[in-house]
C-alpha positions as CSV (number, residue, x, y, z in Angstrom):
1,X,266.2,53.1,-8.2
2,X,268.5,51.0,-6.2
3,X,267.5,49.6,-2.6
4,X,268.8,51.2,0.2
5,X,271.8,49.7,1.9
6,X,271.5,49.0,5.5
7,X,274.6,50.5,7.2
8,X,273.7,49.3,10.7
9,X,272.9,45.4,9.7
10,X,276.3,45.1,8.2
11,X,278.4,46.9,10.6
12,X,276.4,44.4,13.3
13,X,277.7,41.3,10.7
14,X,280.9,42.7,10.8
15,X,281.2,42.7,14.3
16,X,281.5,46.3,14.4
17,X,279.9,48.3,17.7
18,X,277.3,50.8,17.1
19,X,277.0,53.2,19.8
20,X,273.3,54.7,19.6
21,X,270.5,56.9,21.6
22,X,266.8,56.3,22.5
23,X,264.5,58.7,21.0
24,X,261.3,58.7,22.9
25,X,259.6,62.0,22.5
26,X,257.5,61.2,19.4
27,X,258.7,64.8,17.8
28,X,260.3,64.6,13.8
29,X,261.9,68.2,15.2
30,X,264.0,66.5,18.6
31,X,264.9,63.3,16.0
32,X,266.4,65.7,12.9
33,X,267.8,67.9,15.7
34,X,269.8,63.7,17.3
35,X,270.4,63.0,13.8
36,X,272.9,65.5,13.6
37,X,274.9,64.7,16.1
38,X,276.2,61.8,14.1
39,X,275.9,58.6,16.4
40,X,275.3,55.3,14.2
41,X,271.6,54.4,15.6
42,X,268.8,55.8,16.8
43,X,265.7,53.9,18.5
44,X,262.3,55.4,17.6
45,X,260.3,53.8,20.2
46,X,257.0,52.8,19.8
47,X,256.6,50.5,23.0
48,X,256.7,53.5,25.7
49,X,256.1,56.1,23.9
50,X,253.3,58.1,22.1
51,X,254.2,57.3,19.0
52,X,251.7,56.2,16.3
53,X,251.9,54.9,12.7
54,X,251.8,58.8,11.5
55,X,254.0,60.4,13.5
56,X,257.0,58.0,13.3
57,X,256.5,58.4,9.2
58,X,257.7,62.1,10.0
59,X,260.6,61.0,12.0
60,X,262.0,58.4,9.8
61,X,261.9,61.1,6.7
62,X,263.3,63.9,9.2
63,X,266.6,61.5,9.7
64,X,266.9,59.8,6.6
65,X,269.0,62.7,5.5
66,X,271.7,62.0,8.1
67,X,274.1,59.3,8.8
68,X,272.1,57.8,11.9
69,X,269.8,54.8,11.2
70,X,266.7,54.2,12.7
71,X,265.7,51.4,14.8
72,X,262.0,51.5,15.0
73,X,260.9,49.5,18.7
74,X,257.3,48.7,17.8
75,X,255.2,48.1,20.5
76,X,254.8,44.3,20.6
77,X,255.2,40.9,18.1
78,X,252.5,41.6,16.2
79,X,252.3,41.1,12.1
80,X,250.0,43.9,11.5
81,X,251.9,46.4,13.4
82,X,255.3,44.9,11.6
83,X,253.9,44.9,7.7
84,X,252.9,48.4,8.5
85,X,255.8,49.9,9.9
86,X,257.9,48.1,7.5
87,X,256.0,49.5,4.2
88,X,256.6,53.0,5.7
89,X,260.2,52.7,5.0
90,X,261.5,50.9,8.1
91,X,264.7,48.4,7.9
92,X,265.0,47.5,11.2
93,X,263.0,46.7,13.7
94,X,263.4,45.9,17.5
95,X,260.6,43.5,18.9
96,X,259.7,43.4,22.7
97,X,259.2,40.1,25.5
98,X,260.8,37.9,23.3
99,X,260.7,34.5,25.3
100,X,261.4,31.8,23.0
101,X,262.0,30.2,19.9
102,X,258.6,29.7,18.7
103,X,258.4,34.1,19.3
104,X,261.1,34.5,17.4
105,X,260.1,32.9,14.7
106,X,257.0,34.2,14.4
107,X,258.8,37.8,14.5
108,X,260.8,36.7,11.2
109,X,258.1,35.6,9.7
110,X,256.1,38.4,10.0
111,X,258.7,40.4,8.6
112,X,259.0,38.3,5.5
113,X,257.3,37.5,2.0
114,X,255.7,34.5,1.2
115,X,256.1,31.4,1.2
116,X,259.1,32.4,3.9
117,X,256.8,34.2,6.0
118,X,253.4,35.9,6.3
119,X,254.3,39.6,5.6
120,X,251.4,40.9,3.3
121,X,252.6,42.6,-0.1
122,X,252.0,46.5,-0.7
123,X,252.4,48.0,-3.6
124,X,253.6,52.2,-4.0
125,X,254.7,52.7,-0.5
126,X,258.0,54.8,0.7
127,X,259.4,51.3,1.2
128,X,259.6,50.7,-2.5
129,X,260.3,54.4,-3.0
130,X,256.8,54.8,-4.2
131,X,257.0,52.0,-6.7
132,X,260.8,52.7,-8.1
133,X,262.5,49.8,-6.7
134,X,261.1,47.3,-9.1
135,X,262.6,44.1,-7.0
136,X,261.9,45.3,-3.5
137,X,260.2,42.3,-3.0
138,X,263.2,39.8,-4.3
139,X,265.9,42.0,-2.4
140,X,264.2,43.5,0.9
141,X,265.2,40.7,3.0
142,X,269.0,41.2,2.4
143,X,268.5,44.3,4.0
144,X,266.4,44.1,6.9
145,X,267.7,43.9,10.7
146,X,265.6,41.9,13.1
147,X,266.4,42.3,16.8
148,X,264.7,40.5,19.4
149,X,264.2,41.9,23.0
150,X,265.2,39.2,26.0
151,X,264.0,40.5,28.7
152,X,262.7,37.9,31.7
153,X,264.0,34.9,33.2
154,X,262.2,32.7,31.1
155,X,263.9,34.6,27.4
156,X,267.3,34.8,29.5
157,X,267.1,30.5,30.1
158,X,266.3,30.5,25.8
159,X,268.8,32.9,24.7
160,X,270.6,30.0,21.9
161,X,267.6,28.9,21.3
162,X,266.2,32.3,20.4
163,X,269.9,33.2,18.7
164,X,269.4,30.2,16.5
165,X,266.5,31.0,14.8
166,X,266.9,31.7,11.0
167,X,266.9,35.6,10.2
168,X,267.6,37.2,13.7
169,X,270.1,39.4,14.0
170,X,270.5,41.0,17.4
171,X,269.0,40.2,20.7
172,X,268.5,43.6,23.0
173,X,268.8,42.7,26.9
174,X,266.6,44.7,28.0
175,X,267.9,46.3,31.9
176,X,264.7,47.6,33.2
177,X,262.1,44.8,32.6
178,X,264.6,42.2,33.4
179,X,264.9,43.9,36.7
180,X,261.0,43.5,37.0
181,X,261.5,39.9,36.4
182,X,263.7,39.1,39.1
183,X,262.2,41.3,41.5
184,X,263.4,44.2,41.6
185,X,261.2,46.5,39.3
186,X,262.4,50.2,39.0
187,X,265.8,49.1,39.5
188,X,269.2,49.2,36.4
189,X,272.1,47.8,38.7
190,X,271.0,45.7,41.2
191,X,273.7,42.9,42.2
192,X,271.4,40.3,41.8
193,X,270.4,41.1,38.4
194,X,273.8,42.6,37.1
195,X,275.7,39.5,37.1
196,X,272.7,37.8,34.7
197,X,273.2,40.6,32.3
198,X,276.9,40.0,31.4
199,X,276.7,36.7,31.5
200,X,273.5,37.2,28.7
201,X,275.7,39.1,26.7
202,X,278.4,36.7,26.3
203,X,275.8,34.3,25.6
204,X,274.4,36.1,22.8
205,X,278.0,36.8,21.0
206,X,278.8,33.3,21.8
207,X,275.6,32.4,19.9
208,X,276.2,34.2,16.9
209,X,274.2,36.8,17.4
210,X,274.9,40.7,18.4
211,X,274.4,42.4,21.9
212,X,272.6,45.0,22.2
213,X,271.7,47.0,25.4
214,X,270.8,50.5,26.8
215,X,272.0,52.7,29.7
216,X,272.9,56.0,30.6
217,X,275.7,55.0,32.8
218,X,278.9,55.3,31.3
219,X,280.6,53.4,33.4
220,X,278.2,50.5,32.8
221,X,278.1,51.1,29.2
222,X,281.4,50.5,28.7
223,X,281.5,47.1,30.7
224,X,278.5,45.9,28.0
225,X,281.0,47.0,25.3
226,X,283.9,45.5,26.8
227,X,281.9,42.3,27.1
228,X,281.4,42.3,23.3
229,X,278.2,44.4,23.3
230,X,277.5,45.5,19.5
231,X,274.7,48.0,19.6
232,X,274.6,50.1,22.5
233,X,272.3,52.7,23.3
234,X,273.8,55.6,25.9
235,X,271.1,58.0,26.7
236,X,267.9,59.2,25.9
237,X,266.1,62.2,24.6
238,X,263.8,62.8,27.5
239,X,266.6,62.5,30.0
240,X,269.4,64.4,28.1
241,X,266.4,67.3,28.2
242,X,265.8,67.0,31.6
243,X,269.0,66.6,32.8
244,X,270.0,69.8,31.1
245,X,267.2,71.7,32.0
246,X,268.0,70.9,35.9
247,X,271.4,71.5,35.3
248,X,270.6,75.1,34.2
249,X,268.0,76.1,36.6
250,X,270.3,74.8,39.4
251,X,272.9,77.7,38.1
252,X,270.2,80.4,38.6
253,X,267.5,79.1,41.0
254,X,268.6,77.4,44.4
């Protein structure tokens, strides 16, 4: 059995964009249901969300029939977390607070064999399709996406540094705890803020590396694609829901 090819790492290396949505509702029934509507990524979000170890296994198998790759967000830089998520069939991963080199590196490494990293060897898990892919552990790396979250003034002032580390792929500017950073916590598009964003995306293309970024504004959406943003997220489970939800009981209740 052959390893599975990761669609959304080599359309990033291509330079291709990869328009996406957030899935934060923990439920293998409202990711199947995103699936089919045929964007190129999904995030499965571990960081602010319910989700446990369990319950994203279900959601990964209810997508992997679809054309939508997952992005698993785990919930911080930590190897344990990483190895595990990783054997359950994972291929890439987006790491939180990413603030420098020395982060980064210890990301890659926990999401590689030795002796180029730390990542612990399983044996018969869905990873290895139960044991099928004899060379899983020659060939995984080819095939794994690592993208880093920047998301403070202090990961924003590292950005090339962080870009230059062996192995990373992507780096995620993250809108809403960048906002925190400078101030202005609770706030997407403040004018202070705004300006630090574009200019981290250029960065980030500059440096080799791909953009990534999330909102639910199109008009802002398309300014991070027009700046050479690769991986774009534009909406969210939880808020598509809601919004429709409102939008219908407005038409019948005043």
């Amino acid at each position: 059995m052959d390893l599975p090819r990761n669609t959304f790492k080599h359309a990033l290396a291509a330079g291709q964009q990869q328009i996406g949505l957030w899935a934060t509702l923990s439920s293998n029934l409202t990711v199947e249901l995103l699936a089919g509507a045929g964007f190129d990524w999904m995030l499965l979000d571990m960081e602010h969300s319910p989700n446990d170890l369990e319950s994203l296994f279900g959601q990964l198998q209810a997508a992997a029939p679809y054309r939508t790759h997952s992005v698993v967000r785990v919930p911080w830089n930590d190897p344990v977390m990483l190895k595990r998520v990783l054997d359950i069939g994972a291929q890439s991963v987006l790491i939180p607070m990413i603030e420098n080199a020395e982060q980064a590196r210890a990301a890659v490494a926990a999401m590689r064999y030795p002796p180029k990293g730390i990542r612990g060897v399983g044996g018969t898990t869905r990873a290895t399709r139960w044991g099928r892919i004899a060379d899983y552990p020659q060939r995984v790396e080819q095939e794994l996406c690592i993208l880093l979250q920047v998301e403070t003034v202090q990961s924003l002032e590292q950005i090339e540094e962080i870009a230059a580390v062996d192995g990373v792929d992507g780096l995620f500017v993250g809108p809403a705890d960048l906002h925190a950073s400078f101030g202005h916590v609770g706030e997407r598009h403040h004018p202070e803020v705004w300006p630090h964003i574009e200019e981290a995306i250029r960065r980030i293309r500059a440096a080799g590396c791909a953009p990534g970024f999330l909102t639910s504004s199109e008009p802002d959406a398309r300014r991070i694609l027009e700046l050479g943003g690769q991986f774009v997220a534009v909406g969210s489970d939880a808020s598509l829901l809601a919004s429709a939800a409102d939008s219908l009981r407005r038409r019948y209740i005043a």
